[in-house]
Biopython code that builds the backbone (N, CA, C, O; Angstrom):
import numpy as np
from Bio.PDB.StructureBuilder import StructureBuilder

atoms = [
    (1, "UNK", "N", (-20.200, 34.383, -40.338)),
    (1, "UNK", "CA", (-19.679, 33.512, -39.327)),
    (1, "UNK", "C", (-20.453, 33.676, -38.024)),
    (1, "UNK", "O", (-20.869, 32.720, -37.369)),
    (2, "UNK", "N", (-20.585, 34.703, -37.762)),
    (2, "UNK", "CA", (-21.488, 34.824, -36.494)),
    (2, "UNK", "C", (-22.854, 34.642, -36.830)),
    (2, "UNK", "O", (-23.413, 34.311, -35.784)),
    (3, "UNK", "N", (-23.702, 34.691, -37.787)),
    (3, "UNK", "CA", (-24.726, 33.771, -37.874)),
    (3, "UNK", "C", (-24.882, 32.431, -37.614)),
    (3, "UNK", "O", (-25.788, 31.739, -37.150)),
    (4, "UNK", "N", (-23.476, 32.189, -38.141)),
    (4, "UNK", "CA", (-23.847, 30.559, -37.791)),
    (4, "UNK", "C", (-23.887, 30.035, -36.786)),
    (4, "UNK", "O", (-24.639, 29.076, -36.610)),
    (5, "UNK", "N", (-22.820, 30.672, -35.513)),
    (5, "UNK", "CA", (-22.941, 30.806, -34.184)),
    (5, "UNK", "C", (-24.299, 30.856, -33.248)),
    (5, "UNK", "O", (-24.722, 30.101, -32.372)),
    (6, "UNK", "N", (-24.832, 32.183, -33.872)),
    (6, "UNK", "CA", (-26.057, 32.255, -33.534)),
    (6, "UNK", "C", (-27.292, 31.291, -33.715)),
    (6, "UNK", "O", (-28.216, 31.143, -32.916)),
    (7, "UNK", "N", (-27.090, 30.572, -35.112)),
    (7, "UNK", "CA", (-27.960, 29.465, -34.739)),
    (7, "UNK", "C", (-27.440, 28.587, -34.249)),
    (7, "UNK", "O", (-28.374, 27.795, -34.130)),
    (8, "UNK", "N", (-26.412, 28.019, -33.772)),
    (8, "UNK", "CA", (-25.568, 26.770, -33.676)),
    (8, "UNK", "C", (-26.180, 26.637, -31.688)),
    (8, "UNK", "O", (-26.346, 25.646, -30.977)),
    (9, "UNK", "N", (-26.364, 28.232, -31.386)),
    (9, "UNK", "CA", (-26.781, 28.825, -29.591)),
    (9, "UNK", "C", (-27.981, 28.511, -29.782)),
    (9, "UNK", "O", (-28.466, 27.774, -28.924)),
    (10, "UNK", "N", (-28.865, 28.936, -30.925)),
    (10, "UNK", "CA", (-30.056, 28.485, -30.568)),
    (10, "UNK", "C", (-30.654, 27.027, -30.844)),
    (10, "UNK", "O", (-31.782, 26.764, -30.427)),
    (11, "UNK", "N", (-30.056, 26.270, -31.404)),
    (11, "UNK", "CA", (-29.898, 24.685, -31.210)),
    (11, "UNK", "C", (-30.047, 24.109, -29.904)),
    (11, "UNK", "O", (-30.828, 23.407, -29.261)),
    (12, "UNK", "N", (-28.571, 24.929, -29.760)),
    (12, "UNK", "CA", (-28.466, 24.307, -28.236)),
    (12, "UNK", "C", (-29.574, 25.338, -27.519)),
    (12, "UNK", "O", (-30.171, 24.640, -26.699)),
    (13, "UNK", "N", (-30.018, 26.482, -27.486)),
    (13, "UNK", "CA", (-31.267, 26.338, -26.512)),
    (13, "UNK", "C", (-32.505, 25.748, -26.292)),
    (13, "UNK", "O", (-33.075, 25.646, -25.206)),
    (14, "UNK", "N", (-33.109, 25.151, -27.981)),
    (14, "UNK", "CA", (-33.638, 24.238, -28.411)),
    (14, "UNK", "C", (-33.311, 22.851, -27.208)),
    (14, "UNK", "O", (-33.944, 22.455, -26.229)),
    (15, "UNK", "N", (-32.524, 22.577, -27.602)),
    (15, "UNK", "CA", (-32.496, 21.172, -27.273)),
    (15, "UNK", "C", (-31.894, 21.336, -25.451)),
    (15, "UNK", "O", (-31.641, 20.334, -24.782)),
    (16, "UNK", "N", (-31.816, 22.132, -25.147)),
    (16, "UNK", "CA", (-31.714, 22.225, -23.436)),
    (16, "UNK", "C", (-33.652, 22.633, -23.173)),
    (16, "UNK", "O", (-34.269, 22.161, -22.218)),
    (17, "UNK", "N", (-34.173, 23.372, -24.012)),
    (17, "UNK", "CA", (-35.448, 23.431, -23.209)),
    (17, "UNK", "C", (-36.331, 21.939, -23.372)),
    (17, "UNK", "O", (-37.217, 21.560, -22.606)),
    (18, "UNK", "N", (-35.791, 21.169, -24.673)),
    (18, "UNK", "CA", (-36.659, 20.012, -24.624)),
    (18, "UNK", "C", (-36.599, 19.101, -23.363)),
    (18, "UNK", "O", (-37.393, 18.426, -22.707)),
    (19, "UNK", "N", (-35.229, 19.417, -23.341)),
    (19, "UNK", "CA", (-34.181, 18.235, -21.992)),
    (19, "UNK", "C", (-34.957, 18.775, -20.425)),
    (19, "UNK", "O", (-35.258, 17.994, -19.523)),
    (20, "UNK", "N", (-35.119, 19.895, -20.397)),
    (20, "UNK", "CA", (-35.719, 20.386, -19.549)),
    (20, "UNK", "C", (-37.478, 20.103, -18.987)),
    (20, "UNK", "O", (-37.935, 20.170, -17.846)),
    (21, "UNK", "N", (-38.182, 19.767, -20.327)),
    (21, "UNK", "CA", (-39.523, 19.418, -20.326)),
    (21, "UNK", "C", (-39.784, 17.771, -20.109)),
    (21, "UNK", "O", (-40.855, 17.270, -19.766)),
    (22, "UNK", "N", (-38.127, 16.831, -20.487)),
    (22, "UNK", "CA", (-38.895, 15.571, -20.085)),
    (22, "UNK", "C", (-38.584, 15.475, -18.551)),
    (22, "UNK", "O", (-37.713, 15.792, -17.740)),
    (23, "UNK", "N", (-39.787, 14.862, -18.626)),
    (23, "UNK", "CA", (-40.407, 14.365, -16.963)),
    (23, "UNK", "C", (-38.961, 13.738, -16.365)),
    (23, "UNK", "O", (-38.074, 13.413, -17.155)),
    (24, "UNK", "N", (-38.793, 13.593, -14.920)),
    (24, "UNK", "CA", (-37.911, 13.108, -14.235)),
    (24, "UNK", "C", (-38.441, 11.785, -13.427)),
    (24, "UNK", "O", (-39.623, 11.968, -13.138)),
    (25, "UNK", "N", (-38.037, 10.697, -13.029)),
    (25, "UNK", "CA", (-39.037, 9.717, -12.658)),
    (25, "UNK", "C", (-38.639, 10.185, -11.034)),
    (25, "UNK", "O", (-37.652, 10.828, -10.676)),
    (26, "UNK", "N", (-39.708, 9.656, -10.225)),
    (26, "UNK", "CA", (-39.641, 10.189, -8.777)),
    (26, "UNK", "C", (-39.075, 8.659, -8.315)),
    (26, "UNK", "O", (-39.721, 7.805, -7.708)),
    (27, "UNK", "N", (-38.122, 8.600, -8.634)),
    (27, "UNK", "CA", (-37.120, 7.539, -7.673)),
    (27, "UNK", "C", (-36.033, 7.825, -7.042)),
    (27, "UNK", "O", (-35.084, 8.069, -7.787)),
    (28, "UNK", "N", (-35.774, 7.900, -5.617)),
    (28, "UNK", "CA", (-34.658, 8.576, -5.107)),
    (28, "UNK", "C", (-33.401, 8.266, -5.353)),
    (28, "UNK", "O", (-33.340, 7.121, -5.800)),
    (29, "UNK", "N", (-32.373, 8.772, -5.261)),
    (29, "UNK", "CA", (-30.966, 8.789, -5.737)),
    (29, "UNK", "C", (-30.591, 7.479, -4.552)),
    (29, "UNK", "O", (-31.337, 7.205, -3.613)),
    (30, "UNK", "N", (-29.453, 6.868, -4.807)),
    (30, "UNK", "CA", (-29.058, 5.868, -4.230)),
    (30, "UNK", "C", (-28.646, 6.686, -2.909)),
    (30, "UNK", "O", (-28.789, 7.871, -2.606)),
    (31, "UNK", "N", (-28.124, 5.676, -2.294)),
    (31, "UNK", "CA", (-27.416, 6.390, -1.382)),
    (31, "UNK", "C", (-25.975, 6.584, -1.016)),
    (31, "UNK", "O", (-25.520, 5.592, -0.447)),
    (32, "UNK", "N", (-24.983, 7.728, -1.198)),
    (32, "UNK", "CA", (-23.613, 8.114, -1.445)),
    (32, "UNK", "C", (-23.324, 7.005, -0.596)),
    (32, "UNK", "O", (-23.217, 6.002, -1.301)),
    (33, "UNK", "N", (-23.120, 6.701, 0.828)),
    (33, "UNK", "CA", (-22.630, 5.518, 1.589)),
    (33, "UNK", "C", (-22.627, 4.514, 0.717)),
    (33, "UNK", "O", (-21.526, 4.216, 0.255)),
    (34, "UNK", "N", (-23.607, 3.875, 0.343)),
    (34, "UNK", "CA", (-23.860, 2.536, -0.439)),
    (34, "UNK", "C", (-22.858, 2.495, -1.525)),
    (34, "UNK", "O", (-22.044, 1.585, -1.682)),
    (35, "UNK", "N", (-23.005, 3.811, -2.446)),
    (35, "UNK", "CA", (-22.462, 3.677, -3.622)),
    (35, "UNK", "C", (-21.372, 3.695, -3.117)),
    (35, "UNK", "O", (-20.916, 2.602, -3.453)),
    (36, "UNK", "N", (-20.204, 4.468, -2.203)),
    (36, "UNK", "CA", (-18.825, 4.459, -1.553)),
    (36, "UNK", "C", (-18.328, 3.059, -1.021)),
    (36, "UNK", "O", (-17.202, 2.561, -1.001)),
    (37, "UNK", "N", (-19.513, 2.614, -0.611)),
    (37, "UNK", "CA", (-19.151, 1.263, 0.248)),
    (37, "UNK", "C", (-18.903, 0.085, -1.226)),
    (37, "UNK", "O", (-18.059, -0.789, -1.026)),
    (38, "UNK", "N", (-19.593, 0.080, -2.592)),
    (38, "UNK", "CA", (-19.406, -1.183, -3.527)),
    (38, "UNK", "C", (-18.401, -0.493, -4.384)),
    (38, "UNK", "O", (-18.094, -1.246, -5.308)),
    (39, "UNK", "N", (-17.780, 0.622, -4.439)),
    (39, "UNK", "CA", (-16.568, 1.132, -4.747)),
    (39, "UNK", "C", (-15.760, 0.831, -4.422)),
    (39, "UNK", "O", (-14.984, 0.437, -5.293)),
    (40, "UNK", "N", (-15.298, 0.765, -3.047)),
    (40, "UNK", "CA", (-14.476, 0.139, -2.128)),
    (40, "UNK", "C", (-14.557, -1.194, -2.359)),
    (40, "UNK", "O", (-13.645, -1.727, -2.989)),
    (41, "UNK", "N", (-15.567, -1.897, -1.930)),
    (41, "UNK", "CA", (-15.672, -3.698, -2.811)),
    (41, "UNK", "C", (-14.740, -4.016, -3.618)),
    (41, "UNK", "O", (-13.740, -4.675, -3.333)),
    (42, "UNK", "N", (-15.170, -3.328, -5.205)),
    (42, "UNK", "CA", (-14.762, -3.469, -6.125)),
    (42, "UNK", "C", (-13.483, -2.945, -6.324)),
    (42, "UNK", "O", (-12.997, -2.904, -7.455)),
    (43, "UNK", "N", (-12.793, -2.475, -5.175)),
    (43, "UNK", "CA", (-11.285, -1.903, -5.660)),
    (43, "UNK", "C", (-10.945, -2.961, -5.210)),
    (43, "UNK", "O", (-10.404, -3.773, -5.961)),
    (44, "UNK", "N", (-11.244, -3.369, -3.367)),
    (44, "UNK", "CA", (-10.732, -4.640, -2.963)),
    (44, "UNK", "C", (-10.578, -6.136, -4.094)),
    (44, "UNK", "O", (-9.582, -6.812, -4.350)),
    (45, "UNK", "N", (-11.701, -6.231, -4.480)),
    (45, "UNK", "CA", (-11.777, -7.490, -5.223)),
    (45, "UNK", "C", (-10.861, -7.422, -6.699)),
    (45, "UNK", "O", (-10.786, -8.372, -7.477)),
    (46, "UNK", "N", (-10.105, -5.927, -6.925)),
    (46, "UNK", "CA", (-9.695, -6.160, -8.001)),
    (46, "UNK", "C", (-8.304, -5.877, -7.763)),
    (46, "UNK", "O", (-7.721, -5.858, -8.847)),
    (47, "UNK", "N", (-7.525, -5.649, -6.799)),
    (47, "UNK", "CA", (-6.715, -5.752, -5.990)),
    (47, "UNK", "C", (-5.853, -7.350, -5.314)),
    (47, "UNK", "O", (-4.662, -7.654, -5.244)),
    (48, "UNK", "N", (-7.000, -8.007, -4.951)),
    (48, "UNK", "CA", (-6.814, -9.510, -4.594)),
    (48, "UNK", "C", (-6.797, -9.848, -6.217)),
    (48, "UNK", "O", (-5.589, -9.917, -6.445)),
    (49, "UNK", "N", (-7.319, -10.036, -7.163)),
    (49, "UNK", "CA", (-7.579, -10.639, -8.094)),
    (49, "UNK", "C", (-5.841, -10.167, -8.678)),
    (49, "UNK", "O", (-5.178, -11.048, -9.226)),
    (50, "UNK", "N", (-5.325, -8.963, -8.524)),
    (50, "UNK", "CA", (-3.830, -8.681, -8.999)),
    (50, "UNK", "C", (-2.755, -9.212, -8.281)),
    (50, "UNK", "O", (-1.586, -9.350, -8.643)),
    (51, "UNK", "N", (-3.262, -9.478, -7.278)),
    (51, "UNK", "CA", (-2.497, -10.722, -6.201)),
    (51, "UNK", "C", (-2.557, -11.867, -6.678)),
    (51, "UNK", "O", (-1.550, -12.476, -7.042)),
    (52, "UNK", "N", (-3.626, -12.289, -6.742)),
    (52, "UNK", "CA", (-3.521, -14.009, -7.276)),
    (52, "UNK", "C", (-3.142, -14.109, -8.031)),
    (52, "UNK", "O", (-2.521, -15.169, -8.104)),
    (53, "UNK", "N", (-3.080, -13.007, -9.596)),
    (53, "UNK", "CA", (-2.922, -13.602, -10.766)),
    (53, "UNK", "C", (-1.910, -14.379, -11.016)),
    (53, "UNK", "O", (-2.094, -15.443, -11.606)),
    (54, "UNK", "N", (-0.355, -13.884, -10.510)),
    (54, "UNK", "CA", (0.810, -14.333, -10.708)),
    (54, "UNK", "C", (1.088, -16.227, -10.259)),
    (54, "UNK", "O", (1.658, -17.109, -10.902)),
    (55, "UNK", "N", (0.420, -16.261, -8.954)),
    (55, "UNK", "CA", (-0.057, -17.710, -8.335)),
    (55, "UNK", "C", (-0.669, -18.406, -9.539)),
    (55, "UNK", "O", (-0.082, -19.344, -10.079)),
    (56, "UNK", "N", (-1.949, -17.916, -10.001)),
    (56, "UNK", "CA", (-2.789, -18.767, -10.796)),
    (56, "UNK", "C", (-1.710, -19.051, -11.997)),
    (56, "UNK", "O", (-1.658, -20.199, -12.437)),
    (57, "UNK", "N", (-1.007, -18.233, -12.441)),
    (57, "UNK", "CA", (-0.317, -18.416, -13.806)),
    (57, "UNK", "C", (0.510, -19.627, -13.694)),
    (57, "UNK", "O", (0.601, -20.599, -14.444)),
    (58, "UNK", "N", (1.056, -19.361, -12.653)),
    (58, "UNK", "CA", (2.224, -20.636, -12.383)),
    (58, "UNK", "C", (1.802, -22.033, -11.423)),
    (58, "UNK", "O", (2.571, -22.796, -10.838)),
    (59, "UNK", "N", (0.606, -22.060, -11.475)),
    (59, "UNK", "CA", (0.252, -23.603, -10.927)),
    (59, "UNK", "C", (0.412, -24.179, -11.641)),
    (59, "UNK", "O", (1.169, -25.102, -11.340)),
    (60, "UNK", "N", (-0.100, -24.175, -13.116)),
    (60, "UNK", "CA", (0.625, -25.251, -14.481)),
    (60, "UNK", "C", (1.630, -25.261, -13.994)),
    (60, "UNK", "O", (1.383, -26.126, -13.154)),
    (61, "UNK", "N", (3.029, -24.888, -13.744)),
    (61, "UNK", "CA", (4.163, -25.046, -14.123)),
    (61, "UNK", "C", (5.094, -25.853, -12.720)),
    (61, "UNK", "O", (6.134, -26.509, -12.761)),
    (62, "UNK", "N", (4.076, -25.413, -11.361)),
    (62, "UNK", "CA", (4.096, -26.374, -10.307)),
    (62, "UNK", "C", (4.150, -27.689, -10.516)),
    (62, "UNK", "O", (5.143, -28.391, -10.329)),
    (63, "UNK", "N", (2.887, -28.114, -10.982)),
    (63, "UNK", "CA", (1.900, -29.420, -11.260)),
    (63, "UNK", "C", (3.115, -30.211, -12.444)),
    (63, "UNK", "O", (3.446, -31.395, -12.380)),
    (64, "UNK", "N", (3.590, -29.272, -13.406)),
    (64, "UNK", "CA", (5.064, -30.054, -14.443)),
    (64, "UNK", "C", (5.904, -30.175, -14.112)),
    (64, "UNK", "O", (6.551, -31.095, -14.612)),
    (65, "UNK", "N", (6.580, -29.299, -12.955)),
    (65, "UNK", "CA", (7.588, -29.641, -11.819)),
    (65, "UNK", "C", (7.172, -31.201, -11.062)),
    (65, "UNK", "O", (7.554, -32.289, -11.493)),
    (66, "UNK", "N", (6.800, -31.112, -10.540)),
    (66, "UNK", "CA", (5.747, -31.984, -9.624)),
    (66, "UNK", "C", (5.812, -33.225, -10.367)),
    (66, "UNK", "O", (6.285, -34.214, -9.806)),
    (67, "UNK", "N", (5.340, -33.306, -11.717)),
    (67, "UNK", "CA", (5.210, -34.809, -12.380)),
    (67, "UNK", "C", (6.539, -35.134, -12.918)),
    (67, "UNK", "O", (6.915, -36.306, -12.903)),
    (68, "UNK", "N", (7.412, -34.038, -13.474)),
    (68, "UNK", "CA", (9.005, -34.257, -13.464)),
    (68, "UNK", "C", (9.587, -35.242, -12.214)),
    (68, "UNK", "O", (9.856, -36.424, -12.430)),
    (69, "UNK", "N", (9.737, -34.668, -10.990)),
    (69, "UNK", "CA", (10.226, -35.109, -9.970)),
    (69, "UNK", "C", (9.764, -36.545, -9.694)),
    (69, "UNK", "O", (10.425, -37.556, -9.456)),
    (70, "UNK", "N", (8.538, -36.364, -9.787)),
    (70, "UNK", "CA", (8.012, -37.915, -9.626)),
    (70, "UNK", "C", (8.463, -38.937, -10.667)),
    (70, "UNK", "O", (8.986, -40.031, -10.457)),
    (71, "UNK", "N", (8.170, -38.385, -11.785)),
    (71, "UNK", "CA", (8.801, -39.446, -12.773)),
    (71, "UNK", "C", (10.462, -40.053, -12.480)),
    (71, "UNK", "O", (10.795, -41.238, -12.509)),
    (72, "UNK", "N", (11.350, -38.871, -12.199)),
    (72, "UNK", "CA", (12.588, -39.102, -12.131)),
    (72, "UNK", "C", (13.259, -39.438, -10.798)),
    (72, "UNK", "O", (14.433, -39.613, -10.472)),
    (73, "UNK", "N", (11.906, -39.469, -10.036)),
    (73, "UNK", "CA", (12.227, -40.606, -8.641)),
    (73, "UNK", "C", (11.818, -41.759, -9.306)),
    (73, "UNK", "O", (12.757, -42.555, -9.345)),
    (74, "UNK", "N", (10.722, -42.225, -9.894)),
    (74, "UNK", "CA", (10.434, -43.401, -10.218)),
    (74, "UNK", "C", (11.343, -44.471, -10.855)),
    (74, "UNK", "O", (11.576, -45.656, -10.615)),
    (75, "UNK", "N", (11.887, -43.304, -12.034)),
    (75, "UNK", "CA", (13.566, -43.695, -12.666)),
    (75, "UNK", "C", (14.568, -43.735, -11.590)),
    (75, "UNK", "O", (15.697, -43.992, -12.009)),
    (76, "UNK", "N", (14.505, -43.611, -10.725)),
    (76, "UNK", "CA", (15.700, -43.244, -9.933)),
    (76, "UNK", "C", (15.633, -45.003, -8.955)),
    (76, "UNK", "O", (16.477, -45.783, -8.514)),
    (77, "UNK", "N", (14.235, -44.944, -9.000)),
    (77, "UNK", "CA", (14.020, -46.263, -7.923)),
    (77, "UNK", "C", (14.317, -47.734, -8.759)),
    (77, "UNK", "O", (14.769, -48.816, -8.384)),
    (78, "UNK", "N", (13.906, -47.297, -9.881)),
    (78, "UNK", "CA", (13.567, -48.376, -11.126)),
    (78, "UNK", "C", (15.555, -49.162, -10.981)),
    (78, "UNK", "O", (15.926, -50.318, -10.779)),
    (79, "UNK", "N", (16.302, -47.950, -11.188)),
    (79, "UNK", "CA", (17.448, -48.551, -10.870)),
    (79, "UNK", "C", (18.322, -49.409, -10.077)),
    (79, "UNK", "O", (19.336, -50.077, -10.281)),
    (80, "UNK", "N", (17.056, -48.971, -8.468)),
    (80, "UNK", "CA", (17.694, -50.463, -7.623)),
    (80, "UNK", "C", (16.939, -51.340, -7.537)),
    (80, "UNK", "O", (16.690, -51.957, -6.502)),
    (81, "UNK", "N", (16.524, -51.501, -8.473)),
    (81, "UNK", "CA", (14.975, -52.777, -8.257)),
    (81, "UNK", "C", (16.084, -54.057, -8.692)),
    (81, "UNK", "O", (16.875, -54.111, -9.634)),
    (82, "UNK", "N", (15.792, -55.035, -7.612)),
    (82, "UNK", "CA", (16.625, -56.257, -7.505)),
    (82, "UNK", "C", (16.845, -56.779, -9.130)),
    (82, "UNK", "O", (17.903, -56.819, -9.757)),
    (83, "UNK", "N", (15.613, -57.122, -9.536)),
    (83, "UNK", "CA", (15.361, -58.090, -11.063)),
    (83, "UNK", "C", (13.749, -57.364, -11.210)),
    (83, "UNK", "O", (12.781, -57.273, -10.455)),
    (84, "UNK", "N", (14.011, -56.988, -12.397)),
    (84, "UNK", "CA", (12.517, -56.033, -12.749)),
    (84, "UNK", "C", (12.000, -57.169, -13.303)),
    (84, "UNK", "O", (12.435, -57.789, -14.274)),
    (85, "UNK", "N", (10.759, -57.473, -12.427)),
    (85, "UNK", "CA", (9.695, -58.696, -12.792)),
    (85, "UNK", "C", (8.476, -57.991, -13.459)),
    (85, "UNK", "O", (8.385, -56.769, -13.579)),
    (86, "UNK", "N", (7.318, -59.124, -13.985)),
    (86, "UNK", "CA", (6.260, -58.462, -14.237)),
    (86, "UNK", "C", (5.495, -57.481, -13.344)),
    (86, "UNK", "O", (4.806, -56.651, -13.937)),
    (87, "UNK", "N", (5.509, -57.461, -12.324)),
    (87, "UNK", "CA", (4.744, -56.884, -11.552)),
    (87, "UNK", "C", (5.227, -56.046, -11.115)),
    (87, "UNK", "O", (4.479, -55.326, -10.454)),
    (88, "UNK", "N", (6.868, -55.582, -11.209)),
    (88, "UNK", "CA", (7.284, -54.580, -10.997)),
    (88, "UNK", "C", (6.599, -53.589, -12.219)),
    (88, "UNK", "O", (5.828, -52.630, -12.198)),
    (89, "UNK", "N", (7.247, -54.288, -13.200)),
    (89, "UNK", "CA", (6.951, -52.991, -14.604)),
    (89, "UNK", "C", (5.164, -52.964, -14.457)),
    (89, "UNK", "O", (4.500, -51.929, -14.398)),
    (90, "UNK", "N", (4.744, -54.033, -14.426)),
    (90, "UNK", "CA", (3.100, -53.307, -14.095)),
    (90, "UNK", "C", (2.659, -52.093, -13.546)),
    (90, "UNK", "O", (1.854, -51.320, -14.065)),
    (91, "UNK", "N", (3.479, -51.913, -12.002)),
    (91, "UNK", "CA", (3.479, -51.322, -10.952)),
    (91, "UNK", "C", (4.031, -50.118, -11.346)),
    (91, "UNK", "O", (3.488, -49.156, -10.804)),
    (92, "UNK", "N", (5.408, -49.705, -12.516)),
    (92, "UNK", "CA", (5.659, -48.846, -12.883)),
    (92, "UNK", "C", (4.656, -48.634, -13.970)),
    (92, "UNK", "O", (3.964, -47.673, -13.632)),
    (93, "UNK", "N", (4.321, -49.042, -14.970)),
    (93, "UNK", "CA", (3.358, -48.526, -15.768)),
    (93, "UNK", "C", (2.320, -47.535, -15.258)),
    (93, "UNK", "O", (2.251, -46.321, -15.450)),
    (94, "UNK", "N", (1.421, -48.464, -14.466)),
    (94, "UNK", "CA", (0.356, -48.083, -13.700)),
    (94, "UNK", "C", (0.858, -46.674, -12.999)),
    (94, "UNK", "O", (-0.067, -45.862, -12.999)),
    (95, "UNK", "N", (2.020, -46.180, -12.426)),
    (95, "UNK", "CA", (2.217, -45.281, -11.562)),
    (95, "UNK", "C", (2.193, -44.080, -12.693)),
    (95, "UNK", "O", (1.393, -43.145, -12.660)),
    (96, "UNK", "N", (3.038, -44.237, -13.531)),
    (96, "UNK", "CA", (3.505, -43.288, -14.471)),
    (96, "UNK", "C", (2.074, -43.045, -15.561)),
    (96, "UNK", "O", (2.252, -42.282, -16.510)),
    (97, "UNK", "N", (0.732, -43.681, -15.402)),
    (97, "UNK", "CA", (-0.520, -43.326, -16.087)),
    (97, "UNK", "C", (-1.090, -42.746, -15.158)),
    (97, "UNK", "O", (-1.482, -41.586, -15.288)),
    (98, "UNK", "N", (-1.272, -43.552, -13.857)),
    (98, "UNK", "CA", (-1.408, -42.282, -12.486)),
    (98, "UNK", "C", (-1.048, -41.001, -12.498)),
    (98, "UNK", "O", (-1.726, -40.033, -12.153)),
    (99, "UNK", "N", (0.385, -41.036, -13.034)),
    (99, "UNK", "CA", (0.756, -39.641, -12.273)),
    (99, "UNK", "C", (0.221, -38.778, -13.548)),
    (99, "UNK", "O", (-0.589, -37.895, -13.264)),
    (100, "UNK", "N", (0.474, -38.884, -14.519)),
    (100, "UNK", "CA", (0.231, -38.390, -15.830)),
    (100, "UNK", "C", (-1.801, -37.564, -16.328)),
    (100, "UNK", "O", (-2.396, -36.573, -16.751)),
    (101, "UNK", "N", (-1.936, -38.783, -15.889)),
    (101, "UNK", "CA", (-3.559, -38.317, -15.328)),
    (101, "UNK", "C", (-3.863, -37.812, -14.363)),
    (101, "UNK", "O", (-4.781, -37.039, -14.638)),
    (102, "UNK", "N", (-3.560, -37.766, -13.002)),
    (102, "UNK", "CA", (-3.705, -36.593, -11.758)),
    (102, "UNK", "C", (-2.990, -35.465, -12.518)),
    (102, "UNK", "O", (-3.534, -34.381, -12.311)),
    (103, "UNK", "N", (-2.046, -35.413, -13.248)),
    (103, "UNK", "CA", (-1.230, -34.265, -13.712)),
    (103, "UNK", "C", (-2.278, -33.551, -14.519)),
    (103, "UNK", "O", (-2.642, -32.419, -14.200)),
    (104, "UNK", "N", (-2.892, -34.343, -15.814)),
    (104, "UNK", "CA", (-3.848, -33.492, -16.633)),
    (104, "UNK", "C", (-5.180, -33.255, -16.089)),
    (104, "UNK", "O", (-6.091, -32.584, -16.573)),
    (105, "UNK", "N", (-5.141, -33.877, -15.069)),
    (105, "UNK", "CA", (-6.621, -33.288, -14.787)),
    (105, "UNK", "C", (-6.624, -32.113, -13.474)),
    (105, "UNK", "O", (-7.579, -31.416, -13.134)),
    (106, "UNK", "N", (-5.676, -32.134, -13.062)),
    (106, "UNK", "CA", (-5.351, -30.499, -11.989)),
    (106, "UNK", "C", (-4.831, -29.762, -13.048)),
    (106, "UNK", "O", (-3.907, -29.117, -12.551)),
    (107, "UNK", "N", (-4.911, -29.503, -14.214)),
    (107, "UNK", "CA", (-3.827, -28.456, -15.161)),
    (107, "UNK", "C", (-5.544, -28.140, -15.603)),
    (107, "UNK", "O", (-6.054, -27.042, -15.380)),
    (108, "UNK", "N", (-6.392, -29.421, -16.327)),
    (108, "UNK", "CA", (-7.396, -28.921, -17.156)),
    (108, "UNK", "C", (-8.525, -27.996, -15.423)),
    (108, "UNK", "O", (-9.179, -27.004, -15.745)),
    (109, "UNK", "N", (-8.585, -28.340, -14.188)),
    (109, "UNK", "CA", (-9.271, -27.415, -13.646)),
    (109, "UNK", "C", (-8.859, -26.286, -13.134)),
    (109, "UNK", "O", (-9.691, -25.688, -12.450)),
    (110, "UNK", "N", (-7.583, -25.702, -13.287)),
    (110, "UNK", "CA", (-6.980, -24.535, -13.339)),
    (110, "UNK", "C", (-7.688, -23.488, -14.382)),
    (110, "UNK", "O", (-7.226, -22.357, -14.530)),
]
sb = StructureBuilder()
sb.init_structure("model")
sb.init_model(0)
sb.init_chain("A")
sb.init_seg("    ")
for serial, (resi, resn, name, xyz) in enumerate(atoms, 1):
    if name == "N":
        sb.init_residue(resn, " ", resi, " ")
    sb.init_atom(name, np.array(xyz, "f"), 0.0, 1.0, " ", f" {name:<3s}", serial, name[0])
structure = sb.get_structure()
C-alpha cells in the first residue's frame, strides 16, 4: 500500500515539474479595479434583470385585460346605438380587427 502511494507522489512530482517548465506568456494580469468594477456591472445588471422579470411576465396579461375592456365597452356602446345601420356594424367590425391586431402584435414583440 505504501508503494503505491509512493508512486502515486511521484506522479504528482512528475507532472508539477512539467507544469513548472511550460513557459508563462509575458502578458500582464488585468487589473483588480477593472476586474472589481465588471463584477459589480454584472451583479447590477442581473439584479435589474430580477426586477423586471415579474413586469415582463405580465405585460401579456395587461395587453388581454386591455382588449377585454375594450371589447366590452364596445358591447356596452353597441347597446345604445339608436338603429344599428351598415356603417355602424362596419365601424364595429373594423374596431374589433383593430383592436385584436394592435393586441397581437404588442404580445408577439414582448
Amino acid at each position: 500500500m505504501t508503494d503505491e502511494r509512493f508512486e502515486r507522489d511521484e506522479d504528482v512530482r512528475a507532472w508539477m515539474k512539467e507544469l513548472a517548465s511550460v513557459p508563462v506568456d509575458g502578458r500582464p494580469l488585468p487589473d483588480a479595479r477593472l476586474l472589481w468594477w465588471k463584477a459589480e456591472l454584472l451583479k447590477r445588471w442581473d439584479t435589474q434583470r430580477q426586477a423586471v422579470a415579474p413586469i415582463e411576465r405580465a405585460e401579456p396579461i395587461q395587453v388581454g385585460i386591455g382588449l377585454a375592456g375594450a371589447v366590452l365597452l364596445l358591447g356596452w356602446l353597441w347597446r345604445y346605438a339608436p338603429v344599428p345601420s351598415n356603417t355602424l356594424i362596419f365601424a364595429t367590425v373594423l374596431s374589433l380587427v383593430l383592436l385584436v391586431t394592435i393586441a397581437t402584435l404588442t404580445v408577439r414583440q414582448l
